[in-house]
VOBA-1610 file (N, C-alpha, C; in pm, whole numbers, padded with zeros to 5 digits, always signed):
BEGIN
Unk-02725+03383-01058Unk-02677+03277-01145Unk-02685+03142-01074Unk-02735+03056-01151Unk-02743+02910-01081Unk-02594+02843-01126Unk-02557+02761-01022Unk-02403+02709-01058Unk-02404+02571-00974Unk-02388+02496-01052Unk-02369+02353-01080Unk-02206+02284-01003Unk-02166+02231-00919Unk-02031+02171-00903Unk-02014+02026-00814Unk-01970+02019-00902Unk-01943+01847-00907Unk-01813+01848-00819Unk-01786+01733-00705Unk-01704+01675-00646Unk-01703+01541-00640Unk-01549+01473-00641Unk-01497+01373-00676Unk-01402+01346-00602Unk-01334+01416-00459Unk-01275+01392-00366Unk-01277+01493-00249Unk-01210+01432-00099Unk-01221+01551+00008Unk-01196+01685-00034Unk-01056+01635-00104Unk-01002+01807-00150Unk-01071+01918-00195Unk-01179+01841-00258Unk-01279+01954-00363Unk-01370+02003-00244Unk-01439+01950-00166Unk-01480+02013-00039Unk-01399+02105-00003Unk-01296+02088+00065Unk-01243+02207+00111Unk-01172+02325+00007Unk-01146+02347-00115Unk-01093+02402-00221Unk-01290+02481-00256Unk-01335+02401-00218Unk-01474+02484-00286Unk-01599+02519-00161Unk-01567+02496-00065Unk-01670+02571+00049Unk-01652+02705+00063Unk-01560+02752+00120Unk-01546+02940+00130Unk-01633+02976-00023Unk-01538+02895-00139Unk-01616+02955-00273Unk-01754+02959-00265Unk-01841+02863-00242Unk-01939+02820-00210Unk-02046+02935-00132Unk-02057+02943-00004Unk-02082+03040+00063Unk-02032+03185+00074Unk-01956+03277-00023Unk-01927+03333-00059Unk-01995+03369-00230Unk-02019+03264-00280Unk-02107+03272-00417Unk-02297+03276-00326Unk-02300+03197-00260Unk-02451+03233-00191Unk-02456+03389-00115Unk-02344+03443-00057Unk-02369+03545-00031Unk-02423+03646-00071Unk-02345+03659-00239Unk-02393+03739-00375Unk-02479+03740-00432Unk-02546+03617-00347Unk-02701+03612-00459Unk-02693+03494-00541Unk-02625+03417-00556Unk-02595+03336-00648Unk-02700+03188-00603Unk-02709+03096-00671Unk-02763+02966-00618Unk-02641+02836-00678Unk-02624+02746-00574Unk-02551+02673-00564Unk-02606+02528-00554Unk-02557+02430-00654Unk-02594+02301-00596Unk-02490+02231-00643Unk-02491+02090-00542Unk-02304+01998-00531Unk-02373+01895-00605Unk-02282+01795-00644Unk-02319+01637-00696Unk-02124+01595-00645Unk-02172+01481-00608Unk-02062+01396-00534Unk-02052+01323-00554Unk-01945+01213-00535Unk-01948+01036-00542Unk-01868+01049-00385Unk-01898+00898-00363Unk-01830+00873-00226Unk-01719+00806-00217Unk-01629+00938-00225Unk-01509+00865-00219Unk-01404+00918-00054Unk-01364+00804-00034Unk-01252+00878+00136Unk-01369+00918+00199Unk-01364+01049+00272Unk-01450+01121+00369Unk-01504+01234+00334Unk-01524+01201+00161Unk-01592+01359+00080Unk-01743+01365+00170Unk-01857+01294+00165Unk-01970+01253+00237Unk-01956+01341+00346Unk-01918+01274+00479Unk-01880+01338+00585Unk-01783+01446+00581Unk-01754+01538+00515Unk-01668+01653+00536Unk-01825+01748+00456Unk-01917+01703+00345Unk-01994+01784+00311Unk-02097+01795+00443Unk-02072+01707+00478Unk-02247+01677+00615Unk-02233+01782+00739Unk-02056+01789+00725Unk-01985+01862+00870Unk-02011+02043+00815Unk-01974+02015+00682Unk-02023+02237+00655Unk-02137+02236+00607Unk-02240+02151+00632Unk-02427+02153+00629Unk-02383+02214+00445Unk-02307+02150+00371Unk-02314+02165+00200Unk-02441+02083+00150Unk-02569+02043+00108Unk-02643+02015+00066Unk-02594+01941-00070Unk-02603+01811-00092Unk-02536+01751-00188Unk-02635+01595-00277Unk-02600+01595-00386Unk-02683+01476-00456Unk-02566+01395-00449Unk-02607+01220-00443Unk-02519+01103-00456Unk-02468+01092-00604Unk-02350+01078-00694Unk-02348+01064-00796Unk-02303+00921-00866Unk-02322+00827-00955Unk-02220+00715-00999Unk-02074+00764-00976Unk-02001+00661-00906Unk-01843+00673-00947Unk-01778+00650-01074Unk-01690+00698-01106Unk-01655+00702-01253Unk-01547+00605-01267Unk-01461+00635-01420Unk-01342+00592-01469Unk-01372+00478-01557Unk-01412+00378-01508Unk-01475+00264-01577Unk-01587+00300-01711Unk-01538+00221-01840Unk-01636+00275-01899Unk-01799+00302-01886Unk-01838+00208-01794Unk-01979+00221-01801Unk-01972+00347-01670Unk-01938+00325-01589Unk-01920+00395-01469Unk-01907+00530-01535Unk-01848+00559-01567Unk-01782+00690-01662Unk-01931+00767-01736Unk-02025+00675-01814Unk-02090+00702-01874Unk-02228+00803-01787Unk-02243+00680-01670Unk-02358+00673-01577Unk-02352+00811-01503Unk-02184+00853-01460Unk-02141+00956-01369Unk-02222+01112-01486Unk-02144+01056-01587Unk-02186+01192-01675Unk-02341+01223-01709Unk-02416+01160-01717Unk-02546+01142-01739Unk-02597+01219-01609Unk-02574+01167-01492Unk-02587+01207-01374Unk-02596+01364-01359Unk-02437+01386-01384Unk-02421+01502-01391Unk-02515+01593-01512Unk-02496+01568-01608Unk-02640+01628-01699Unk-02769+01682-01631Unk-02838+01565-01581Unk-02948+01563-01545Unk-02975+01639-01427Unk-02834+01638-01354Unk-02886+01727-01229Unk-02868+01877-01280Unk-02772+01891-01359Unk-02765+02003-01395Unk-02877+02082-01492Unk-02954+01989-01562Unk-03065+02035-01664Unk-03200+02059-01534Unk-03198+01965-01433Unk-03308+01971-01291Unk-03303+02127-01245Unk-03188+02133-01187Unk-03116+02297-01167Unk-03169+02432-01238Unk-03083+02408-01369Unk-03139+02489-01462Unk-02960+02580-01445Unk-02882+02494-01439Unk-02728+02556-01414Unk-02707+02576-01537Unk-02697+02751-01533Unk-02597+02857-01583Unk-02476+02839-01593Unk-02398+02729-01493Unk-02217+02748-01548Unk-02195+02561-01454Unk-02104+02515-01514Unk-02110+02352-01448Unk-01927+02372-01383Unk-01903+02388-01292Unk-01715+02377-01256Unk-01685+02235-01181Unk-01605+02227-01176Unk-01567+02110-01125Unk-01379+02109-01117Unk-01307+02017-01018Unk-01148+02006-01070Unk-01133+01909-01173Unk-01045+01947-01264Unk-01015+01853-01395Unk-01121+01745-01413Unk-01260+01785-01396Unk-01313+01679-01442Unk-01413+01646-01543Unk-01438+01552-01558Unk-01473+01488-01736Unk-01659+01507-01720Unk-01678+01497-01604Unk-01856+01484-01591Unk-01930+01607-01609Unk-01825+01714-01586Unk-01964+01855-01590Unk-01865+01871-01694Unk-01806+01851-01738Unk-01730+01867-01932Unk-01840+01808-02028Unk-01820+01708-01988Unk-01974+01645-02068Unk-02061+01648-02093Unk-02136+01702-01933Unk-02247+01770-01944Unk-02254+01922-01978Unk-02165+01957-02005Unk-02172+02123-02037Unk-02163+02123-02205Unk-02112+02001-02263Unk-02087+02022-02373Unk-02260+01992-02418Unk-02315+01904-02366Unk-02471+01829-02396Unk-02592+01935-02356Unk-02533+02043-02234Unk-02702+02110-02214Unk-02651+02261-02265Unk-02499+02254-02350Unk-02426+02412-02431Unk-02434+02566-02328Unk-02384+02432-02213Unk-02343+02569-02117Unk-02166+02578-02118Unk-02175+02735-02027Unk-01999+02727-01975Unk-01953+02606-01905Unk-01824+02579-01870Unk-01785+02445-01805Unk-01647+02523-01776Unk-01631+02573-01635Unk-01498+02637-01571Unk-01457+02504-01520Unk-01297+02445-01534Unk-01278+02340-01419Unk-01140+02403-01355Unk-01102+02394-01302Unk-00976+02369-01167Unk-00917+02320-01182Unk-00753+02282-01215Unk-00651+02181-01129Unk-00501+02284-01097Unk-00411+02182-01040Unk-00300+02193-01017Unk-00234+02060-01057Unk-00273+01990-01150Unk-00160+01910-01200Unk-00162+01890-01323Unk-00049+01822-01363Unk-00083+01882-01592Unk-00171+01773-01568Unk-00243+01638-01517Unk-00265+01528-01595Unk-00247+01453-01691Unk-00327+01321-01704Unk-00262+01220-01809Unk-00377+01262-01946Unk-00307+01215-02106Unk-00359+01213-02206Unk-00502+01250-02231Unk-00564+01105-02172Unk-00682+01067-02172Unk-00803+01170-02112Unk-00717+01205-01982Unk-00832+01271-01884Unk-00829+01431-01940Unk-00738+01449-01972Unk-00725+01605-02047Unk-00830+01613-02159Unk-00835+01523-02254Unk-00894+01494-02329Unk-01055+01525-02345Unk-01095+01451-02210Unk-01234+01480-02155Unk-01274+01547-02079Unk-01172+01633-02020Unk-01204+01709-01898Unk-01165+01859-02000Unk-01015+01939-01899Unk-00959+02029-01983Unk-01002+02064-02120Unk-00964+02008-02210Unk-00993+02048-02315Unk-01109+02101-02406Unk-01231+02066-02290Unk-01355+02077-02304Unk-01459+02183-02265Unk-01367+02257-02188Unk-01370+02368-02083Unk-01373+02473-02106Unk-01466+02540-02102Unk-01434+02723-02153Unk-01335+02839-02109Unk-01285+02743-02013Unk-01170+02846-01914Unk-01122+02698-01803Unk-01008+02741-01800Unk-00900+02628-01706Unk-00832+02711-01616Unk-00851+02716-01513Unk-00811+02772-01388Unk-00696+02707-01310Unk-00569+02770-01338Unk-00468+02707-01230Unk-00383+02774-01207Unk-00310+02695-01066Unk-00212+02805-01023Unk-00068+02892-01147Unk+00024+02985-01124Unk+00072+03018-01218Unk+00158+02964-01271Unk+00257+02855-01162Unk+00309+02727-01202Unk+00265+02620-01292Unk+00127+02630-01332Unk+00137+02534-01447Unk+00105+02654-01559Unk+00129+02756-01628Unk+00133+02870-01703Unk+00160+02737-01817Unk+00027+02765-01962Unk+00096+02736-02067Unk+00055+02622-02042Unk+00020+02560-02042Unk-00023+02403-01996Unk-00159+02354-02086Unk-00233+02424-02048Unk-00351+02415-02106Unk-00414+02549-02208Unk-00521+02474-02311Unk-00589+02586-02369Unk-00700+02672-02261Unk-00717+02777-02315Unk-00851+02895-02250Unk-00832+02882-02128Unk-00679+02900-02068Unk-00637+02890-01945Unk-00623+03036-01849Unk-00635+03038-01708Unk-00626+03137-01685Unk-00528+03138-01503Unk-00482+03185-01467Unk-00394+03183-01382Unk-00400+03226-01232Unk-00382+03173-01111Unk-00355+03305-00990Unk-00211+03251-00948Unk-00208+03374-00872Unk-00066+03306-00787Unk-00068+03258-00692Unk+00052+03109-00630Unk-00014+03072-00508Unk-00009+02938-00572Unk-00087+02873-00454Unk-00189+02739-00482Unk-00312+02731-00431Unk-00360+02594-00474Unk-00565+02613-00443Unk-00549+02640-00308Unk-00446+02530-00260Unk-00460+02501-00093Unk-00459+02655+00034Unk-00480+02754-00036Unk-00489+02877-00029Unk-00646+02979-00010Unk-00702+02865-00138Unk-00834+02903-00161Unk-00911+02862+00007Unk-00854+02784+00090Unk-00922+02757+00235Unk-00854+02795+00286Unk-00734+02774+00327Unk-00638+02837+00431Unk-00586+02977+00477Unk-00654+03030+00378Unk-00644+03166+00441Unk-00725+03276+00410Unk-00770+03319+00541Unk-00674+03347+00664Unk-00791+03165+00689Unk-00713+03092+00879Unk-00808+02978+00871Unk-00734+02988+01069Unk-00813+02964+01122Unk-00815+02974+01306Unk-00819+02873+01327Unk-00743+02764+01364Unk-00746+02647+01431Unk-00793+02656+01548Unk-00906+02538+01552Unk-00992+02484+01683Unk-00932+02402+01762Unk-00870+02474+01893Unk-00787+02455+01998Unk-00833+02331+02106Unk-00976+02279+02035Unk-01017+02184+02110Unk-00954+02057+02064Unk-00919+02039+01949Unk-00898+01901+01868Unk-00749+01829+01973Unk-00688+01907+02042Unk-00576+01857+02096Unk-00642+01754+02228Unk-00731+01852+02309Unk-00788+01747+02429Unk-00873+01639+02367Unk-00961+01651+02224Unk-00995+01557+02219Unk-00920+01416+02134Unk-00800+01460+02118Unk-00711+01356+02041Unk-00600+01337+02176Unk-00597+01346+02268Unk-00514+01327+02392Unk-00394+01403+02379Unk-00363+01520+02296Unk-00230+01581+02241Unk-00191+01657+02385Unk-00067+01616+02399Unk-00039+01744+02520Unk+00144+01717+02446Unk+00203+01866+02468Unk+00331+01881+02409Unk+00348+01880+02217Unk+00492+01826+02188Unk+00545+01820+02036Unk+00436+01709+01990Unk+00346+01739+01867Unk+00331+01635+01781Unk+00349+01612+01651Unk+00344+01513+01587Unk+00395+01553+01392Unk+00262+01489+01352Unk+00213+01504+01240Unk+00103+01420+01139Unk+00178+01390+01054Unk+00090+01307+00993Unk+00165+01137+00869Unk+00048+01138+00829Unk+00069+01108+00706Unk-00068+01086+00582Unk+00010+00978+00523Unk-00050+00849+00504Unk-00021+00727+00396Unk-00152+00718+00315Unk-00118+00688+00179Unk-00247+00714+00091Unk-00244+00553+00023Unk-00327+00527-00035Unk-00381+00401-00148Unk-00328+00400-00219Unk-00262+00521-00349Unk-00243+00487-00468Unk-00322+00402-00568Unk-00453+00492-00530Unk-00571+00406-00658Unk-00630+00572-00744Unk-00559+00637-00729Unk-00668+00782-00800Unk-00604+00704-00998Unk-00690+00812-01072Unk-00611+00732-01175Unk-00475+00806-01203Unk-00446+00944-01177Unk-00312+00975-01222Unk-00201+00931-01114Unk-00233+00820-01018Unk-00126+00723-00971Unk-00084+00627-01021Unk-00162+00595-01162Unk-00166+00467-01236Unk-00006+00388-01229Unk+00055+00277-01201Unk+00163+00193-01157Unk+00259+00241-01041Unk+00214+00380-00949Unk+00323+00421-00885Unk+00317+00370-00773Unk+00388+00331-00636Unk+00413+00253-00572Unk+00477+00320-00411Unk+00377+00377-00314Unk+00422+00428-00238Unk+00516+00327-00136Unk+00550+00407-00007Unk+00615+00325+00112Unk+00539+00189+00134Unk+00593+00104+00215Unk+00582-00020+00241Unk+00562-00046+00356Unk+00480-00147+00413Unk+00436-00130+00532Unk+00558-00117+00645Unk+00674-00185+00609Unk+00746-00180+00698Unk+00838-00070+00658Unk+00850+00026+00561Unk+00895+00184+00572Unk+00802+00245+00617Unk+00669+00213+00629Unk+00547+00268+00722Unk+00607+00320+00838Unk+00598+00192+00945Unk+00675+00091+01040Unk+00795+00202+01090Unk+00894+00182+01033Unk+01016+00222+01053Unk+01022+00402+01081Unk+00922+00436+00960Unk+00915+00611+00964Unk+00904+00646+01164Unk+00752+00592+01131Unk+00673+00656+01283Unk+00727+00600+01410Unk+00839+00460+01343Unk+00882+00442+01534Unk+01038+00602+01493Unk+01071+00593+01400Unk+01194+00721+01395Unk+01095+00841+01449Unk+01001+00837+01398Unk+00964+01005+01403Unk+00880+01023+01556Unk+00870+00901+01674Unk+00785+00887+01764Unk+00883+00925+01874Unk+01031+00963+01813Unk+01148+00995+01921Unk+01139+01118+01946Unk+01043+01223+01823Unk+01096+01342+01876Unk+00873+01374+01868Unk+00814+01322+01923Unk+00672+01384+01963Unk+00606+01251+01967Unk+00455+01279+01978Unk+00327+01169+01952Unk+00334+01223+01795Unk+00188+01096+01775Unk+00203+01077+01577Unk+00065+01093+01539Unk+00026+01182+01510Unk-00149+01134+01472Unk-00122+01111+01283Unk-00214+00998+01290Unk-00220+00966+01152Unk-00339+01022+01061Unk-00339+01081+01011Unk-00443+01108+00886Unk-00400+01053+00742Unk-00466+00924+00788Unk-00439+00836+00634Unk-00538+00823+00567Unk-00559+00810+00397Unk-00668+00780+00341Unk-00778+00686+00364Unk-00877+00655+00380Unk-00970+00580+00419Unk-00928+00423+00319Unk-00962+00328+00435Unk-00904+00219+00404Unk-00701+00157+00388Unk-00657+00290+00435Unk-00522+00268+00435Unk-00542+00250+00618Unk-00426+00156+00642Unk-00445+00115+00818Unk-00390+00221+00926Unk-00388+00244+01020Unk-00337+00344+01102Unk-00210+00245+01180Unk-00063+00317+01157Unk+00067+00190+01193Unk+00030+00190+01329Unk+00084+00090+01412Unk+00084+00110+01547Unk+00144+00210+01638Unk+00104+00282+01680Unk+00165+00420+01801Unk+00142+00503+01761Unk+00090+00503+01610Unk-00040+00667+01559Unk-00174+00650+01603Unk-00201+00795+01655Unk-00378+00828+01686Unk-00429+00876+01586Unk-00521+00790+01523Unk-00608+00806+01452Unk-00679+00984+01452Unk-00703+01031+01316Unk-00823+01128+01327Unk-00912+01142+01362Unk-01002+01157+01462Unk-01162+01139+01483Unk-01268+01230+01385Unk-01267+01305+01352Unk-01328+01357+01273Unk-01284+01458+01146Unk-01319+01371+01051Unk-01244+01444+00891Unk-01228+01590+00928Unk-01304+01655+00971Unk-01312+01850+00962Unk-01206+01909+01071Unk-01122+01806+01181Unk-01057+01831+01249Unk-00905+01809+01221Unk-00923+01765+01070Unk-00782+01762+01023Unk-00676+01881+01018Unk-00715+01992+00974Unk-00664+02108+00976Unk-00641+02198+01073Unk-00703+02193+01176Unk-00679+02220+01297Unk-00583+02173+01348Unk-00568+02022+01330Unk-00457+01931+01388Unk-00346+01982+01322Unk-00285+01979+01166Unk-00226+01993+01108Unk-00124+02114+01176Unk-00205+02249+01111Unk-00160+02400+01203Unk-00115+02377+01296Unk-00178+02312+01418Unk-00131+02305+01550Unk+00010+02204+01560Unk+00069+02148+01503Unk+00152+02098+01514Unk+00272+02123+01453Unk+00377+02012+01497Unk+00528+02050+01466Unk+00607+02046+01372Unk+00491+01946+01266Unk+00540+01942+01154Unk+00473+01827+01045Unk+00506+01790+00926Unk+00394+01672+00840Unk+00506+01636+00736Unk+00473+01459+00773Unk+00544+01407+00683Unk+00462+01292+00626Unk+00429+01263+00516Unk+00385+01196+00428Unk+00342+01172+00279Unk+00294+01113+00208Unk+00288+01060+00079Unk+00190+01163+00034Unk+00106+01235+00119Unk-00008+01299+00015Unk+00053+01419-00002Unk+00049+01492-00138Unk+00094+01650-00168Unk-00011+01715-00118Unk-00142+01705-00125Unk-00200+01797-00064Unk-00222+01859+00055Unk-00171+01765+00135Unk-00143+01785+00281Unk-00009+01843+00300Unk+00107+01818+00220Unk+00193+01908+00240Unk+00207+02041+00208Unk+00134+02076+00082Unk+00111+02204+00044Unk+00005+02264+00199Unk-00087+02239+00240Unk-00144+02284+00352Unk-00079+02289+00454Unk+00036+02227+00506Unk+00075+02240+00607Unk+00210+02384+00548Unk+00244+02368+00451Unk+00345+02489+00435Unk+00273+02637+00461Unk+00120+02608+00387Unk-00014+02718+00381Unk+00064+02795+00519Unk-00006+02662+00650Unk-00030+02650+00782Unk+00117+02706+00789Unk+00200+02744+00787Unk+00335+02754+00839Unk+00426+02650+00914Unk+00345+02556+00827Unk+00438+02453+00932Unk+00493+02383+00857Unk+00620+02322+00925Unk+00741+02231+00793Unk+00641+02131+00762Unk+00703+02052+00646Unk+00620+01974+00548Unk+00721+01896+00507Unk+00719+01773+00459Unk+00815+01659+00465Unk+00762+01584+00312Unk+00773+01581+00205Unk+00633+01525+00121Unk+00746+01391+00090Unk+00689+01274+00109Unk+00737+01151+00046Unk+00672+01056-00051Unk+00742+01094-00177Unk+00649+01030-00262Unk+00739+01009-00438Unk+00693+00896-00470Unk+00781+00848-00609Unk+00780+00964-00705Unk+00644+01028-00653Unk+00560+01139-00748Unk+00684+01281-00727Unk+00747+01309-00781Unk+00848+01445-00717Unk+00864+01555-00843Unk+00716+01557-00884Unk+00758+01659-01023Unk+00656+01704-01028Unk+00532+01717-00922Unk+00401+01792-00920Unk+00441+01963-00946Unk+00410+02032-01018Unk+00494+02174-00995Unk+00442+02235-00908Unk+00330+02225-00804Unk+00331+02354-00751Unk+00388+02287-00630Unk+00452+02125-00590Unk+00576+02107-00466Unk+00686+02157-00553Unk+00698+02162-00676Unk+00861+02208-00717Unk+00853+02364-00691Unk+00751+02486-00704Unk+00721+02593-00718Unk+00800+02641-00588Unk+00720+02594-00481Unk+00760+02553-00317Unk+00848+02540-00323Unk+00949+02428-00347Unk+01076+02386-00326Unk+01167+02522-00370Unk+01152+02594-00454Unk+01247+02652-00567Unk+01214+02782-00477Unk+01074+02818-00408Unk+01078+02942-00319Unk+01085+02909-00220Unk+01217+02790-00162Unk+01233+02732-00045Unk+01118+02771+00086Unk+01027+02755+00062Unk+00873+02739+00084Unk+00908+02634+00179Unk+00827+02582+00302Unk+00803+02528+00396Unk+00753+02426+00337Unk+00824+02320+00229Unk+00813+02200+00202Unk+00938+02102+00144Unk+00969+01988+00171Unk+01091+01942+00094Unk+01044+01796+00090Unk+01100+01754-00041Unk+01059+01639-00114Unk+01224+01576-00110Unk+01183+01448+00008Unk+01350+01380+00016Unk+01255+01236+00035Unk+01347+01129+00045Unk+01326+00988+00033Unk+01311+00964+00290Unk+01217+00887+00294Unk+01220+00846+00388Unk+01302+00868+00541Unk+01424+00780+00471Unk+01573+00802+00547Unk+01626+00975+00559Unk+01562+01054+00510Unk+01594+01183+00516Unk+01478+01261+00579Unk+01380+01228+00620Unk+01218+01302+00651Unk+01295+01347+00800Unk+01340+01326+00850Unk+01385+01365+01012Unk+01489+01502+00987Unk+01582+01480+00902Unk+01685+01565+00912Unk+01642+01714+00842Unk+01535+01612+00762Unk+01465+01743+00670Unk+01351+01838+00717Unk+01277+01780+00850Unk+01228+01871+00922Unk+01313+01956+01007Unk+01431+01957+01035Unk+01537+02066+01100Unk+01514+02161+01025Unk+01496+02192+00899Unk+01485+02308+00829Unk+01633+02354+00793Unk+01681+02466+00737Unk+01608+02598+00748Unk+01425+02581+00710Unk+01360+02698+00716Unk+01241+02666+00643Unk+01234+02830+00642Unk+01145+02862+00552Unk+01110+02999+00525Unk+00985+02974+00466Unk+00909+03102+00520Unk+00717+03099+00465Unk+00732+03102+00335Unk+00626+03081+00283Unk+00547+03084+00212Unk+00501+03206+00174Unk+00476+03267+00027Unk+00380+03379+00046Unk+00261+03353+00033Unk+00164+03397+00111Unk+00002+03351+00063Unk-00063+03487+00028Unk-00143+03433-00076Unk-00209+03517-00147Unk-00375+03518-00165Unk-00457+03552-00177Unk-00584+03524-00183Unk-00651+03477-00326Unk-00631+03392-00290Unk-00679+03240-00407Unk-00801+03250-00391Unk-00918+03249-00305Unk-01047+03254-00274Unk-01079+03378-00372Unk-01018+03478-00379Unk-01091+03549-00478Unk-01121+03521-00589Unk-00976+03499-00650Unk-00932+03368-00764Unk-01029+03300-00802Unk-01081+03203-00668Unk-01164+03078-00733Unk-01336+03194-00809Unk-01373+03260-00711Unk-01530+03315-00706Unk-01498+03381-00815Unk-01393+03500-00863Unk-01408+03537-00989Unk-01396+03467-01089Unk-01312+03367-01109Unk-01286+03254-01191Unk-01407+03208-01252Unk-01511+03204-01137Unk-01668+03078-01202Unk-01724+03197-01230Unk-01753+03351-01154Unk-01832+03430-01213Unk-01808+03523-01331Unk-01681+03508-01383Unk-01677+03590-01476Unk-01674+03552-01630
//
């Protein structure tokens, strides 16, 4: 089967490589289409994923150009099934060359994007926390952040080459430009500021912030996008604005701190409610709230999830 998948951020890289090479294993043929957004580019270049440049979307014309894109590579192909996460471009094009169109998420989304994405879809794949959410929906247990993390061996080198010796924590500060951030309003440079000189009392700080967000002063930068997860695991704990990084670090067994206006994503409430190795508190509380208690996580194999999901 030829299979078509479109990416539109880092996350989808890592949520869809194991799938990926695991669908080539079977015999299957695989081709990506991308836009360049953050360090999607360089995280495909680092697992040798073979990928086409795509228009960025959202904008009406932009929007138009992306989908066309997607069409065409997919009619080039000769793709049997188009997947993608919640998104509107292989919806479009699946509806135009009257193929299947599987997509992915973990969040309900807004009106609009449901509209063009979801709803368009021959099957909607998400964790069991959003149950009922969507039409021709179908379920695993767990979360995506699962579909990579496990089982996943952290590369014991990333510490000498980030100068790590002893306790360290990671911090993610994000943009707030995706569109389902539309008016929300993360920390401030000087709750930036204030977090990492509090949290620099009890380790070093490596920052993994979104591209174009600044690195505060007395965080070490990431050196290479694919060494994020390594870092993550290996450390003492993660506090910041992105959910997806907190759901991975709970994956990882490690406490998780999530700070963000956003506090109603369900699969951090899912977590929270199976006092799961994540807690959603305001700033002034990220210290007291890594003391824990904390209790794992159950992980489940989501990777199967995803590969049966597109092949069946």
């Amino acid at each position: 089967m030829k299979i078509l998948i479109d990416m539109g951020h880092p996350a989808h890289v890592h949520f869809f490589r194991n799938a990926i090479r695991e669908l080539e294993r079977r015999g299957h043929s695989v081709a990506v289409t991308a836009r360049d957004k953050d360090v999607t580019f360089r995280l495909l270049d680092a697992y040798k994923i073979p990928y086409q440049t795509r228009p960025d979307g959202w904008r009406p014309l932009n929007l138009f150009k992306a989908a066309r894109f997607v069409t065409g590579s997919a009619r080039a192909f000769g793709a049997e099934r188009l997947v993608g996460v919640h998104n509107p471009y292989v919806a479009a094009a699946a509806v135009k060359l009257k193929k299947p169109c599987i997509l992915f998420t973990d969040t309900p989304g807004s009106g609009f994007v449901n509209r063009i994405s979801v709803a368009r879809a021959a099957k909607v794949i998400t964790p069991e926390c959003l149950a009922g959410m969507f039409p021709n929906q179908t379920t695993y247990p767990g979360c995506k952040e699962m579909a990579y993390l496990h089982p996943f061996s952290p590369d014991r080198g990333v510490l000498a080459r980030h100068g790590l010796s002893g306790r360290y924590y990671v911090v993610r500060f994000i943009g707030w430009t995706a569109h389902h951030d539309s008016g929300v309003r993360g920390l401030s440079p000087e709750g930036k500021e204030q977090l990492v000189k509090a949290l620099s009392s009890k380790g070093q700080i490596i920052a993994c912030n979104e591209e174009g967000v600044g690195v505060p002063e007395g965080c070490i930068p990431v050196l290479r996008p694919e060494d994020a997860h390594s870092l993550l695991a290996l450390s003492s704990g993660y506090v910041g604005e992105g959910a997806t990084m907190a759901k991975e670090a709970a994956v990882l067994g490690v406490p998780s701190v999530y700070l963000s206006p956003m506090d109603t994503l369900p699969p951090i409430i899912w977590m929270e409610r199976a006092e799961a190795l994540v807690r959603t508190t305001s700033p002034e509380g990220a210290l007291k709230a890594l003391e824990g208690p904390w209790k794992r996580i159950m992980v489940n194999d989501v990777l199967g999830a995803v590969v049966g999901g597109i092949l069946q």
